[in-house]
LOTORLUM-490617 format. One line per field, with one value per atom (N, C-alpha, C, O, CB): x, y negated, z negated; residue in one letter; residue number from 1; atom name. Coordinates in nm, 3 decimals. Atoms other than C-alpha are relative to their C-alpha. Glycine has a CB too. Example, Ala and Ser with C-alpha at 12.3 -4.5 7.8 and 13.67 -1.06 7.14 Angstrom:
! LOTORLUM-490617
px <- (0.089, 1.230, 0.090, 0.194, -0.099, -0.082, 1.367, -0.077, -0.026, 0.041)
py <- (0.119, 0.450, -0.120, -0.118, -0.003, 0.119, 0.106, -0.109, -0.220, -0.046)
pz <- (0.000, -0.780, 0.000, -0.066, -0.125, 0.006, -0.714, -0.073, -0.090, 0.142)
nuke <- (A, A, A, A, A, S, S, S, S, S)
rovo <- (1, 1, 1, 1, 1, 2, 2, 2, 2, 2)
titor <- (N, CA, C, O, CB, N, CA, C, O, CB)
! end
This chain:
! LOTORLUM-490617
px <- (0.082, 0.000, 0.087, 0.052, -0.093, -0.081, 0.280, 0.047, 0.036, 0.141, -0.055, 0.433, -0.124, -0.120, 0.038, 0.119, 0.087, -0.002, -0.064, -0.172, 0.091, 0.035, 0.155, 0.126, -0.031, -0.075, 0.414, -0.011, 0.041, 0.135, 0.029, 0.331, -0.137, -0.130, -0.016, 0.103, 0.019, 0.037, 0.013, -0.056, -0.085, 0.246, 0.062, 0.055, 0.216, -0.132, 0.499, -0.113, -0.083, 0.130, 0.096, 0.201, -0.029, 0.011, -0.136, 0.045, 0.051, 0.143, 0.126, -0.101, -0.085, 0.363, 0.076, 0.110, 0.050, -0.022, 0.460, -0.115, -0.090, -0.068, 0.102, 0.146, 0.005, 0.007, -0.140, -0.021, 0.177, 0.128, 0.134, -0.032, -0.122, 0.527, -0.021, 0.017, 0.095, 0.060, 0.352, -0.053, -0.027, -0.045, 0.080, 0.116, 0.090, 0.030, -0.173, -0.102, 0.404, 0.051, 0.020, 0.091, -0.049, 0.577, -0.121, -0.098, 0.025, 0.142, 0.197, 0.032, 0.049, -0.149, 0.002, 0.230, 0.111, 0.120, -0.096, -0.141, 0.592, 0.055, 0.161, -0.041, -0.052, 0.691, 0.107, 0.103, -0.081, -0.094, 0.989, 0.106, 0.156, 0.117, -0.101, 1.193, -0.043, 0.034, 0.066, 0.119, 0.868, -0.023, -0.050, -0.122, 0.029, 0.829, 0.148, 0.157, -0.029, -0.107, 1.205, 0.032, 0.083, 0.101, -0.030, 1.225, -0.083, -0.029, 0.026, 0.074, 0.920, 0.060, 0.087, -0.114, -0.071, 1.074, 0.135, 0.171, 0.029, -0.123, 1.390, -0.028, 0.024, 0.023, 0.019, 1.231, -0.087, -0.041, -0.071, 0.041, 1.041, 0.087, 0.093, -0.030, -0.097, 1.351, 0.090, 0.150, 0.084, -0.068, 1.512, -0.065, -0.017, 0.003, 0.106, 1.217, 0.055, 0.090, -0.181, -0.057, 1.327, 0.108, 0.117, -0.100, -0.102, 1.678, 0.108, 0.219, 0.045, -0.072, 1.772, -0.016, 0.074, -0.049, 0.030, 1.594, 0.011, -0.033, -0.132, -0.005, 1.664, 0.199, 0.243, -0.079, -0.179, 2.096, -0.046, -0.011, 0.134, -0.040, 2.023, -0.031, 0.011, -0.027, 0.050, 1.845, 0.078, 0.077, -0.135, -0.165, 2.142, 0.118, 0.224, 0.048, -0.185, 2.432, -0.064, -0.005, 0.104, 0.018, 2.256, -0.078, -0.080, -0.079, 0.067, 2.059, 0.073, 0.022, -0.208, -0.057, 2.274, -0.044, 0.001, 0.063, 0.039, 2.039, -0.151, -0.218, 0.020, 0.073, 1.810, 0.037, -0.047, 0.054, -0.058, 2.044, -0.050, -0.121, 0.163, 0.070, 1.963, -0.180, -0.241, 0.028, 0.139, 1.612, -0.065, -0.141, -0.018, 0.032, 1.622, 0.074, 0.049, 0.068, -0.056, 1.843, -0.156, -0.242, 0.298, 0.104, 1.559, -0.130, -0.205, -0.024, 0.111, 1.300, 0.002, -0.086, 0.006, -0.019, 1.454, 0.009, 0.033, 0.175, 0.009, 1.436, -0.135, -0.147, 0.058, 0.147, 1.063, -0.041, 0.011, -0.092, 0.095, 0.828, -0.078, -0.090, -0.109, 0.045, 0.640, 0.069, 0.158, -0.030, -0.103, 0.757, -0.002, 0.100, -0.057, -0.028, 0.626, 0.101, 0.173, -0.074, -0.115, 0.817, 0.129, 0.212, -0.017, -0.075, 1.059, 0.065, 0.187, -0.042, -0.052, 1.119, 0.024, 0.118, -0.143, -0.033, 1.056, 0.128, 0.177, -0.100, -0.173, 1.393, 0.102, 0.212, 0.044, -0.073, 1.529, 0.079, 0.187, -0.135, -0.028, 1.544, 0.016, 0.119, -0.134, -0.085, 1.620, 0.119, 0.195, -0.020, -0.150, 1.908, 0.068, 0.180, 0.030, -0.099, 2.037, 0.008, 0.105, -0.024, -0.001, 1.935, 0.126, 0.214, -0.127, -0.067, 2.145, 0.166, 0.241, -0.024, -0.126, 2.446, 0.022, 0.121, -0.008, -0.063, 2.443, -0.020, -0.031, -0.023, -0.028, 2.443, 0.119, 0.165, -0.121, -0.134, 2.767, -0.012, 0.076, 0.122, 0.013, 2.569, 0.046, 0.084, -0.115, -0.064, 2.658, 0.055, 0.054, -0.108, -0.084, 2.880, -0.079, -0.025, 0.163)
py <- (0.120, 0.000, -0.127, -0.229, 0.000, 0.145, -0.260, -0.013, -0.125, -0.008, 0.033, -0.211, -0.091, -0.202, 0.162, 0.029, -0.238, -0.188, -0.268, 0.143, 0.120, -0.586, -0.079, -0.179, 0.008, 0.076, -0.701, 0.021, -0.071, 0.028, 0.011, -0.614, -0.177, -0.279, 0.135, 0.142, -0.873, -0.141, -0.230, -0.017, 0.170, -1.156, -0.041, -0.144, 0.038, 0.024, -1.081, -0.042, -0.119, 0.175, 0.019, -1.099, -0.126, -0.201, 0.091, 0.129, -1.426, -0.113, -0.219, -0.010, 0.039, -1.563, -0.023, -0.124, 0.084, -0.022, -1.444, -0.142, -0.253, 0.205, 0.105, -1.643, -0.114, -0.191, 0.017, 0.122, -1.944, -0.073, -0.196, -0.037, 0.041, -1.973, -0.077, -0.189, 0.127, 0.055, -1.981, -0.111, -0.185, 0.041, 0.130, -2.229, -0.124, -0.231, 0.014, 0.083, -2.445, -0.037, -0.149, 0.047, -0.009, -2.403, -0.080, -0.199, 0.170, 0.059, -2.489, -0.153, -0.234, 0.045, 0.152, -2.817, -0.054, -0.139, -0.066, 0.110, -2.930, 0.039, -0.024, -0.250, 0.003, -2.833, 0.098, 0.192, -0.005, -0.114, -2.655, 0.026, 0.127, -0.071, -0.092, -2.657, 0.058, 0.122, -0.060, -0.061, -2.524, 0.125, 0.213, -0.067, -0.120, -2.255, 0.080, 0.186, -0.028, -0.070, -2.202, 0.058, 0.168, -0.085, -0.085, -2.154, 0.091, 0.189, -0.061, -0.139, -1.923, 0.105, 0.214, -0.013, -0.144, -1.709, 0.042, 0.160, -0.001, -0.031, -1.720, 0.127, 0.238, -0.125, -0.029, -1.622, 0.160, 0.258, -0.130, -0.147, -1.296, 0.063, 0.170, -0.002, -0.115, -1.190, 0.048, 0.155, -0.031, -0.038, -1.189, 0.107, 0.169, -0.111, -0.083, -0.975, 0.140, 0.241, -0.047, -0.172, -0.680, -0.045, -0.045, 0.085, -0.036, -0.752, 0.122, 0.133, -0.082, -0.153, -0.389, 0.042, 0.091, 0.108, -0.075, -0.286, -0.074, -0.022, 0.057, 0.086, -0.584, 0.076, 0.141, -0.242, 0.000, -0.508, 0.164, 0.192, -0.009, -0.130, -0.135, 0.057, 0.157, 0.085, -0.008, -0.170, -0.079, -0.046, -0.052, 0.050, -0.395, 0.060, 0.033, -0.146, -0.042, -0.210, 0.135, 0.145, 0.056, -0.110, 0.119, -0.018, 0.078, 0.086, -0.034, 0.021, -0.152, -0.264, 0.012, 0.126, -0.226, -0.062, -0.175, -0.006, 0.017, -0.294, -0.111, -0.195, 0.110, 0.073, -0.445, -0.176, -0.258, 0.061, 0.131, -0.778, -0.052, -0.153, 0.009, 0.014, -0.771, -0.040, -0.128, 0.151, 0.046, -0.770, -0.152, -0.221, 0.041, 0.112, -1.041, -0.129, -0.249, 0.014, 0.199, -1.300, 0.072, -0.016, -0.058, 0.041, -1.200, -0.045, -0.123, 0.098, 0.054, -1.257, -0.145, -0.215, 0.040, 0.191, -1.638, -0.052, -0.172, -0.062, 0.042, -1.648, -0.036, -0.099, 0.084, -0.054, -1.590, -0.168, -0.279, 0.083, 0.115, -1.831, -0.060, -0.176, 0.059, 0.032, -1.773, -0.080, -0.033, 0.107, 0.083, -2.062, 0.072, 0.088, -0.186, -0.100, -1.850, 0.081, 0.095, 0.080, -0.109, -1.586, -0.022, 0.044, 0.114, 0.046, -1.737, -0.085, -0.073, -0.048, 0.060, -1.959, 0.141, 0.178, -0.128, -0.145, -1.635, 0.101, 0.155, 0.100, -0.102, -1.426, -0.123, -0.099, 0.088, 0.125, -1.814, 0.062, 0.114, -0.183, -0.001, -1.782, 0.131, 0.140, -0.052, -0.144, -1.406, 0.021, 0.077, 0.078, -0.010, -1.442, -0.104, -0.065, -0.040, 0.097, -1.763, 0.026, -0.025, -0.137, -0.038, -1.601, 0.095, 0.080, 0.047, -0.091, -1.297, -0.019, 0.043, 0.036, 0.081, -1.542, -0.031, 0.018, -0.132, 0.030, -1.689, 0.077, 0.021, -0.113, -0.103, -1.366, 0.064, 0.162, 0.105, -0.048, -1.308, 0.196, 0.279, -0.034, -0.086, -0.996, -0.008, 0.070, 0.030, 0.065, -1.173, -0.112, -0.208, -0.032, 0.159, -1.406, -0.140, -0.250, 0.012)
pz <- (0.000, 0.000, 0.000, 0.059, -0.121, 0.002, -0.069, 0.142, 0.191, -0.111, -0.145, 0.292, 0.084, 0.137, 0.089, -0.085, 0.448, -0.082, -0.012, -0.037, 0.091, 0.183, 0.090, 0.155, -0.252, -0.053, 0.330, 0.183, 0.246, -0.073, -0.075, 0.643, 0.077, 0.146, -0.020, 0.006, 0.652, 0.022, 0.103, -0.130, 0.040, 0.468, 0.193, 0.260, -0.169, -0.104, 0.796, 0.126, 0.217, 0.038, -0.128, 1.043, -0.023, 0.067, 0.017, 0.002, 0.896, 0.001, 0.061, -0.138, -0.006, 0.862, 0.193, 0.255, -0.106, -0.166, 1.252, 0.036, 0.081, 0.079, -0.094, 1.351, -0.028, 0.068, -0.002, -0.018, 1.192, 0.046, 0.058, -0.098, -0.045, 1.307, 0.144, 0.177, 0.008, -0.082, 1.629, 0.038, 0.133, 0.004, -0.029, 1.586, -0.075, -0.064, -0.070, 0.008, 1.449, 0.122, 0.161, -0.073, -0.135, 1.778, 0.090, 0.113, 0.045, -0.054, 1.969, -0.006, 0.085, -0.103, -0.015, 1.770, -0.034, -0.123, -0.073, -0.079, 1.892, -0.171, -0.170, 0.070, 0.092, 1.492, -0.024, -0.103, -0.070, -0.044, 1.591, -0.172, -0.222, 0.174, 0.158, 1.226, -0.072, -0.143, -0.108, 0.073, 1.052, 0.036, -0.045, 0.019, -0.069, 1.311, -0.049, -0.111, 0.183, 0.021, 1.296, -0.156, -0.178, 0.049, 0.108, 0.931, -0.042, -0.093, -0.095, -0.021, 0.915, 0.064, 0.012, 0.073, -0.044, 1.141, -0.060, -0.064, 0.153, 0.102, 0.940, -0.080, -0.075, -0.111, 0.106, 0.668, 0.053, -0.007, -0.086, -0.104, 0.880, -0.003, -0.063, 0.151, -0.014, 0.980, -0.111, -0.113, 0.102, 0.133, 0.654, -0.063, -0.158, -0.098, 0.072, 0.580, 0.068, 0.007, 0.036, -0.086, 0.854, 0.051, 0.173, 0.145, -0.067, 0.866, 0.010, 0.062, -0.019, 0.010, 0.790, 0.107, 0.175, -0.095, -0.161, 1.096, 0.091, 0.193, 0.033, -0.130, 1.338, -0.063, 0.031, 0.006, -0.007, 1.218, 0.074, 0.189, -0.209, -0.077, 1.299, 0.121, 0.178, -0.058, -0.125, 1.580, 0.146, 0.264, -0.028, -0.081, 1.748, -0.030, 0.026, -0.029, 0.016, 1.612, 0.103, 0.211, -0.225, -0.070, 1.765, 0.162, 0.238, -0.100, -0.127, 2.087, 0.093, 0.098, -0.022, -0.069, 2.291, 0.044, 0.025, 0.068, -0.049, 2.506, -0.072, -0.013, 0.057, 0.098, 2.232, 0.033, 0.071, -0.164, -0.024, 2.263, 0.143, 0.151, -0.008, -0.136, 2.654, 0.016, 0.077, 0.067, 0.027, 2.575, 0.004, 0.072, -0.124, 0.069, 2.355, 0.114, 0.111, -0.173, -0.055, 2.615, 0.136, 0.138, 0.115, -0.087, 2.893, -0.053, 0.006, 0.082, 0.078, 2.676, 0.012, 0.063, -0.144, 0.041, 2.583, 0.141, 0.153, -0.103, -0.117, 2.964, 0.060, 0.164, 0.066, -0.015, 2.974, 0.050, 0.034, -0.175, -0.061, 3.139, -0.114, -0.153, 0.116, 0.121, 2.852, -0.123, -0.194, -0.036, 0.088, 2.630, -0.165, -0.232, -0.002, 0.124, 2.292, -0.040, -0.139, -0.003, 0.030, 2.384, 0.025, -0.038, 0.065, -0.034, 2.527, -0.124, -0.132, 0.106, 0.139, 2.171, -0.125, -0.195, -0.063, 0.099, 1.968, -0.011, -0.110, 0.037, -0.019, 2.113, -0.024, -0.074, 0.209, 0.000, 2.126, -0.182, -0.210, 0.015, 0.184, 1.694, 0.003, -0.064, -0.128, 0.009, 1.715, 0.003, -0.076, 0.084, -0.038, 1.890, -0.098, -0.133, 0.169, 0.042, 1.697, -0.123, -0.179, 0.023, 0.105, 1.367, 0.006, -0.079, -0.037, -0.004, 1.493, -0.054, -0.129, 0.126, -0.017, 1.553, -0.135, -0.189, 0.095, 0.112, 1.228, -0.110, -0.219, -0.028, 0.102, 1.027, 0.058, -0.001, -0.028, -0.047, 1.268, 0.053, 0.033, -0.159, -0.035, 1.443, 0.163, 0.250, -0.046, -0.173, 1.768, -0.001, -0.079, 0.120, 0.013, 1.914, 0.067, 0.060, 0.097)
nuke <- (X, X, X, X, X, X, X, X, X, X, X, X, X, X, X, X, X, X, X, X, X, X, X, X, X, X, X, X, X, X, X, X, X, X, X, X, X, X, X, X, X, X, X, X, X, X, X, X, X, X, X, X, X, X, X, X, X, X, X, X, X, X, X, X, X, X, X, X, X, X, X, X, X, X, X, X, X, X, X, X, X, X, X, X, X, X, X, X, X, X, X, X, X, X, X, X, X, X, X, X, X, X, X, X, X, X, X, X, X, X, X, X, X, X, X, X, X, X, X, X, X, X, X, X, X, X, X, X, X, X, X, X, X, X, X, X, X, X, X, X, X, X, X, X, X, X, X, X, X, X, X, X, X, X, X, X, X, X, X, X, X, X, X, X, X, X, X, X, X, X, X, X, X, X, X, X, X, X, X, X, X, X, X, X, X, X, X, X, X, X, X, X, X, X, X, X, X, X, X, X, X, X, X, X, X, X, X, X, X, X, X, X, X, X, X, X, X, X, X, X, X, X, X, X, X, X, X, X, X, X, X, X, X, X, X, X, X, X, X, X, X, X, X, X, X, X, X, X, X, X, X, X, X, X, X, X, X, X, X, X, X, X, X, X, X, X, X, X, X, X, X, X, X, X, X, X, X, X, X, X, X, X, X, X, X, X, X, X, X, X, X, X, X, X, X, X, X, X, X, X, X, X, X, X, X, X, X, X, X, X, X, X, X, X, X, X, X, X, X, X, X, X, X, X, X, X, X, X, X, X, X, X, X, X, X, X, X, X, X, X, X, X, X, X, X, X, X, X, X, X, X, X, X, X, X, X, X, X, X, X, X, X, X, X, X, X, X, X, X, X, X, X, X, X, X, X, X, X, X, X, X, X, X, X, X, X, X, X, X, X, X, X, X, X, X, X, X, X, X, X, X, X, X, X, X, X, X, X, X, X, X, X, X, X, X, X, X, X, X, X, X, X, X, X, X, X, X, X, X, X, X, X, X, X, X)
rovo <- (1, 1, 1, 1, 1, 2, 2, 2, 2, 2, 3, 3, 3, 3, 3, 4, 4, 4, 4, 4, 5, 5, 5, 5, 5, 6, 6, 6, 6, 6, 7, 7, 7, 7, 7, 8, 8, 8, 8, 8, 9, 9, 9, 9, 9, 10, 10, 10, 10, 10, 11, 11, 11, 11, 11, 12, 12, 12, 12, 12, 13, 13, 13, 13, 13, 14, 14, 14, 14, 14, 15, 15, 15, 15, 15, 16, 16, 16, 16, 16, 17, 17, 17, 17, 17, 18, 18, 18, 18, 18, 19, 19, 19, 19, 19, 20, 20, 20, 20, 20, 21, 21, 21, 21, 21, 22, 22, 22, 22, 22, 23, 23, 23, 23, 23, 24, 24, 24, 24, 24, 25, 25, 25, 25, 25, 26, 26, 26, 26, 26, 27, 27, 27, 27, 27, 28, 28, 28, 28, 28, 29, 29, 29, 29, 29, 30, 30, 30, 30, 30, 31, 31, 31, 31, 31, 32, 32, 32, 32, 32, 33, 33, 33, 33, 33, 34, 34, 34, 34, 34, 35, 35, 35, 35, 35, 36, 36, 36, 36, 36, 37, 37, 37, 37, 37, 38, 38, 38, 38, 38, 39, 39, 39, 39, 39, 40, 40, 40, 40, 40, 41, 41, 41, 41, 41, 42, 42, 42, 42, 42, 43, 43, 43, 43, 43, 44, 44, 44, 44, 44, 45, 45, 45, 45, 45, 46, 46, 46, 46, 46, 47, 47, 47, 47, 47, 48, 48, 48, 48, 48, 49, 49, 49, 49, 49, 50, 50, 50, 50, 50, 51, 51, 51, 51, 51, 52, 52, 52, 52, 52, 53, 53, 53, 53, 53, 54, 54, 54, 54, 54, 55, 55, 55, 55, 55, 56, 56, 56, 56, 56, 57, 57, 57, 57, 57, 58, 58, 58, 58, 58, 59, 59, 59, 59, 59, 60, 60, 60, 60, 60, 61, 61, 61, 61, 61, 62, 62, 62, 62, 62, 63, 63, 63, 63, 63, 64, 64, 64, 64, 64, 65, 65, 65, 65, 65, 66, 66, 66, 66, 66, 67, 67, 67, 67, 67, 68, 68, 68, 68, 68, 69, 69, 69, 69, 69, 70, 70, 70, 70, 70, 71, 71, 71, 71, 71, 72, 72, 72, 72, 72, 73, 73, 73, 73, 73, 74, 74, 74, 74, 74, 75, 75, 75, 75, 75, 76, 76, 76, 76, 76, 77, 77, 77, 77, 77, 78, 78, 78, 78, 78, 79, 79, 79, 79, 79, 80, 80, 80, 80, 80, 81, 81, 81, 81, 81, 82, 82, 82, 82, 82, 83, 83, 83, 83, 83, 84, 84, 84, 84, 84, 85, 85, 85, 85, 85, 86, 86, 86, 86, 86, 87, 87, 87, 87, 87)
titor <- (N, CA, C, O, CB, N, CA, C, O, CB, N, CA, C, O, CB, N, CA, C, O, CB, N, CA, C, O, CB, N, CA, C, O, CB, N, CA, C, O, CB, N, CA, C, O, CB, N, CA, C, O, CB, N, CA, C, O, CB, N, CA, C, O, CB, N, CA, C, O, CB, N, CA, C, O, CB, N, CA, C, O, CB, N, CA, C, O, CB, N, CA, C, O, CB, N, CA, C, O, CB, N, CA, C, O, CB, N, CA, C, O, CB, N, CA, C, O, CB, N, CA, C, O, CB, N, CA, C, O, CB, N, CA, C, O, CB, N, CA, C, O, CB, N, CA, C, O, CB, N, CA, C, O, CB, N, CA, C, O, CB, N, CA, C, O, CB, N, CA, C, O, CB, N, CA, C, O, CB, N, CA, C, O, CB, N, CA, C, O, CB, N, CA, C, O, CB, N, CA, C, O, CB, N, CA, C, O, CB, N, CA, C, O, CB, N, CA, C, O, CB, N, CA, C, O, CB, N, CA, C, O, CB, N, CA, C, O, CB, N, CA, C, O, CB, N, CA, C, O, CB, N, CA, C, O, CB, N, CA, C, O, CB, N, CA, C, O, CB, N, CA, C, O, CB, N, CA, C, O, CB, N, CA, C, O, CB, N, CA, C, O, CB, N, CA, C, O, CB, N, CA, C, O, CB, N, CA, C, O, CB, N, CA, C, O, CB, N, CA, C, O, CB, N, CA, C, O, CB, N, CA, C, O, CB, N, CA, C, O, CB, N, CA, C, O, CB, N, CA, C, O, CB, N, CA, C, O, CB, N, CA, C, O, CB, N, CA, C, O, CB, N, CA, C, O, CB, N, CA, C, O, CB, N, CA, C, O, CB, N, CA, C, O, CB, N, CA, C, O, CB, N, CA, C, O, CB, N, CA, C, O, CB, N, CA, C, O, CB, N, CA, C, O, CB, N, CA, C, O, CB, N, CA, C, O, CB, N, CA, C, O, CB, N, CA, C, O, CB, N, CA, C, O, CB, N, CA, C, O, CB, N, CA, C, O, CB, N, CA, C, O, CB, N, CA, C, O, CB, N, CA, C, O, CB, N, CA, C, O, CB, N, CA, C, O, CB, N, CA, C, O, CB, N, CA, C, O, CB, N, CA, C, O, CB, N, CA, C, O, CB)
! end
């Protein structure tokens, strides 16, 4: 039950990051998502040290048309950087 209850937090949290982003509030969005990924950074480190291709993902993603998604891999990747998972 607690996963499922942090699960939730990480979803509402995901979305309003979003709608930060929506309204141009890009350091609000950015530290929400900070704070997300701090939440699964066991499984975002093991999921880049083991699937290389994960990183690839994430720079076509920040390529995306889609500006959401396209901002969403944006703070993935730069989170990644400054935990020194990438250069």
């Amino acid at each position: 039950m607690t996963k499922k209850l942090n699960m939730k937090l990480l979803t509402v949290m995901r979305d309003e990051a979003l709608l930060c982003e929506i309204r141009g509030d890009k350091e609000d969005a950015a530290k929400l998502m900070e704070q997300v990924l701090d939440h699964i950074m066991n499984d975002l480190v093991t999921e880049t040290k083991t699937n290389p291709k994960a990183i690839d993902v994430l720079i076509s993603a920040s390529n995306s048309d889609d500006e959401i998604k396209s901002t969403n891999a944006l703070l993935i990747l730069q989170y990644l950087k400054r935990k020194g998972l990438i250069k």
